[in-house]
C-alpha positions, 0 to 999 in steps of 0.5 A, spaced: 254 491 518 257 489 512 262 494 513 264 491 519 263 483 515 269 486 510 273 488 517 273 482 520 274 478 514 280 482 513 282 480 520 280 472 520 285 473 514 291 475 517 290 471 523 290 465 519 297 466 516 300 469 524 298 461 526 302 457 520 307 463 522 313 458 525 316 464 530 309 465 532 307 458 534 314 458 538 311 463 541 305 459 545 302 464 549 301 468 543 299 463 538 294 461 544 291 468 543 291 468 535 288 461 536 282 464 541 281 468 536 281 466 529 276 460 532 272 465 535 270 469 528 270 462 524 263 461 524 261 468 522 266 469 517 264 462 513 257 465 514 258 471 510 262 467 505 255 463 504 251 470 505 256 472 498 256 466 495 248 465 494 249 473 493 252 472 487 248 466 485 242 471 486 245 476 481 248 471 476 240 468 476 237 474 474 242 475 469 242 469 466 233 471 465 234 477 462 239 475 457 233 470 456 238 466 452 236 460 454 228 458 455 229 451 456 232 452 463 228 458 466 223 454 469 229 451 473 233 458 474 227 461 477 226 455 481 234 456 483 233 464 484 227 464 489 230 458 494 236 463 493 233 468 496 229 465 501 236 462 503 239 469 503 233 472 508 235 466 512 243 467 512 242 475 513 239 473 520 244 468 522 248 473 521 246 479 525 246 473 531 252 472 529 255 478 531 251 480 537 255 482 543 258 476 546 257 475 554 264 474 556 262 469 561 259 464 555 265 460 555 266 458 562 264 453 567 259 454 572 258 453 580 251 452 581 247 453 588 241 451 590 237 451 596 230 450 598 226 455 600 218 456 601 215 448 603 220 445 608 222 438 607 219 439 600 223 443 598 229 439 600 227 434 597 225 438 591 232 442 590 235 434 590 230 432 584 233 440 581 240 437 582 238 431 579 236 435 573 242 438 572 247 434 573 243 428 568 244 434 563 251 435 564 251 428 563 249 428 556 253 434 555 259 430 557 261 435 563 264 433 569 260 435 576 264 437 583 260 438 589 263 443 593 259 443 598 251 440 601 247 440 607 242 433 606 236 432 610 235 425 612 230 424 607 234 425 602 233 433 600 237 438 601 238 444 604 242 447 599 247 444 595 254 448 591 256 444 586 261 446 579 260 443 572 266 444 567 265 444 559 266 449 554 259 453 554 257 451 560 255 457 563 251 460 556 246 454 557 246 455 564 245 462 565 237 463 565 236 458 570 237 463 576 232 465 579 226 461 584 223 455 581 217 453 584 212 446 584 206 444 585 204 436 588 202 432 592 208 431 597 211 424 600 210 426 606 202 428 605 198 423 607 192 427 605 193 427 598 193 435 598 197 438 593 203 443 595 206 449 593 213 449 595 219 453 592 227 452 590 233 458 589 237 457 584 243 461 583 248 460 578 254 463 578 260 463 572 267 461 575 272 465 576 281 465 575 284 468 581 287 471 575 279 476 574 278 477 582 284 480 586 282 478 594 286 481 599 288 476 603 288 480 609 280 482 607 279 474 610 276 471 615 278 464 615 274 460 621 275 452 622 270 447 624 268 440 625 264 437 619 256 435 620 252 431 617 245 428 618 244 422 621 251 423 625 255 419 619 259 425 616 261 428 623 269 428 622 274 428 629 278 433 626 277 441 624 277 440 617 271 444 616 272 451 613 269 458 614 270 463 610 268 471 610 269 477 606 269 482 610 268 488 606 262 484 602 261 480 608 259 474 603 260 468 608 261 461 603 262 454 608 265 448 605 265 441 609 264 436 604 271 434 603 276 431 610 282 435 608 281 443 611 285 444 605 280 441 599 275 444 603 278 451 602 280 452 596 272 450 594 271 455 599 275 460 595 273 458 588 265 459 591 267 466 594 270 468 588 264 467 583 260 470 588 265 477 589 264 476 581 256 476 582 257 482 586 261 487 581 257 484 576 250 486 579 253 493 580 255 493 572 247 491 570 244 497 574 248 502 571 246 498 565 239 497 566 235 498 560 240 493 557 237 489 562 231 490 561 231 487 555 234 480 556 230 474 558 232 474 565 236 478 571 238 472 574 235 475 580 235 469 585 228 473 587 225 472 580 220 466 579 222 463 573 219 456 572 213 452 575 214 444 575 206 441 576 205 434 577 199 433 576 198 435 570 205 433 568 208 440 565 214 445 566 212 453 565 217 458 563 214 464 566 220 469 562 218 465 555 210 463 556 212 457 554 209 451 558 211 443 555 208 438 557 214 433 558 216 433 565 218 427 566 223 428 561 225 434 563 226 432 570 230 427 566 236 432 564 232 433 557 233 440 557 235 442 550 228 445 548 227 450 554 235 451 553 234 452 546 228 456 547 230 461 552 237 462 548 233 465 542 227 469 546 235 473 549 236 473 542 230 476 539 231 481 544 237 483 543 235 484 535 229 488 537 233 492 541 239 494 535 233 495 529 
């Protein structure tokens, strides 16, 4: 490991020098790549600079109790050393987290879809509440949502609903959320108090540069139609509703939220190359599989991952064993903590699997 600390500290040294260099910097898309890059090895680096400096904090205080020259400080340089120490147990471990391999899709943003599954208009109305959730989070994080495409009920829910959500990051803390979220209460439309089980779909997909997915245009099918929604309200007069299908994946993506056919299939297409991106991306992991394994989820759309219980007021997390009794404020946005917790159980895993 330190071998391989000493490397890039070799580099994050002449990175810094190539993005003060003048001839460089004219060259913007080249001091772009120096930039990425030197930003990217900036927290390891300033970690093992403080791992070699409370190295030698470490050794100096040894050296100085062996000399024993000075009787009056040794209280305080044992007291100094043992902190040291534990600092150092500390760092070690930042630091092998620091330098595990890092998801390529971390820093992109997110095209999240959701769609109600098991339970009818409950699971409608639940996939608006998930959507509720994320979007509030998002909020905090100060990233901008877009929906790209819905289809509402008229109470409210919806049947599915595709939406993207720009930030740095954005994907590394959204990525655990795939799979089927389930949950239990008494539904609005129950008028016998009975509690029900009904469950949402949640996928989540990085966004995709037409730069990393080349489609064929001619492997397109591109459909037209009027757009609909419920209630009537959102029937438009013209064909500005778009359709359009892959044909070697037959992955179908619609758009209809917007009134220009032109918006709608450039959503369209941005769903569809995410989606493209998923396909290949699955492929990847099986031939990976016991990697897979080891992380704290697949993303398997199939996979219940989490169960929201009203009448006990609490979130389970299936993958982690971790139930919070803060439901209200998880439906709230406050997400950090289930985030946070599945980030270091991935972590831990990955760990596990190098020792």
């Amino acid at each position: 490991m330190f071998d391989k600390l000493e490397a890039l500290e070799e580099k994050y040294r002449v990175l810094s020098e190539k993005i003060i260099d003048p001839e460089v910097i004219a060259d913007q898309e080249s001091w772009r790549k120096y930039m990425k890059e030197n930003s990217d090895l900036t927290p390891i680096i300033e970690k093992y600079r403080e791992y070699k400096k409370t190295k030698k904090t470490i050794a100096d205080d040894k050296e100085m109790l062996e000399a024993g020259e000075d009787k009056e400080l040794e209280d305080l340089i044992k007291a100094e050393l043992s902190e040291a120490e534990e600092n150092l147990e500390t760092i070690s471990k930042e630091l092998k987290i620091l330098l595990l391999p890092k998801d390529p899709n971390d820093e992109k943003n997110v095209i999240m879809e959701i769609r109600g599954g098991t339970g009818g208009e409950e699971a409608a109305l639940f996939a608006a509440d998930l959507m509720r959730m994320y979007t509030m989070y998002a909020e905090t994080q100060r990233w901008k949502i877009d929906i790209l495409n819905s289809n509402a009920t008229d109470i409210g829910g919806y049947k599915e609903v595709c939406f993207s959500i720009e930030g740095q990051g954005a994907y590394s803390k959204f990525k655990f959320e795939s799979g089927v979220h389930r949950v239990q209460r008494v539904p609005s439309t129950e008028s016998g108090g009975r509690i029900h089980t009904s469950a949402v779909t949640v996928a989540v997909l990085p966004e995709v540069e037409e730069v990393e997915i080349e489609i064929n245009q001619n492997d397109l099918r591109i459909d037209v139609f009027r757009a609909g929604g419920p209630g009537g309200q959102c029937v438009n007069t013209t064909d500005s509703a778009v359709r359009i299908t892959h044909l070697p994946t037959g992955i179908v993506v619609s758009c209809q939220d917007e009134k220009s056919q032109f918006k709608n299939k450039d959503k369209a297409m941005k769903i569809l190359r995410s989606r493209i991106y998923e396909v290949m991306e699955e492929q990847r992991h099986k031939e990976i599989a016991d990697e897979r394994k080891s992380q704290v989820g697949s993303g398997d759309r199939s996979e219940r991952i989490r169960t929201y219980n009203f009448p006990q007021g609490r979130v389970t997390d299936h993958r982690i064993n971790l139930t919070l009794y803060k439901l209200e404020q998880i439906l709230n946005g406050s997400l950090d903590e289930l985030i946070d917790a599945l980030i270091t159980a991935d972590q831990a895993a990955k760990l596990s699997q190098q020792d």
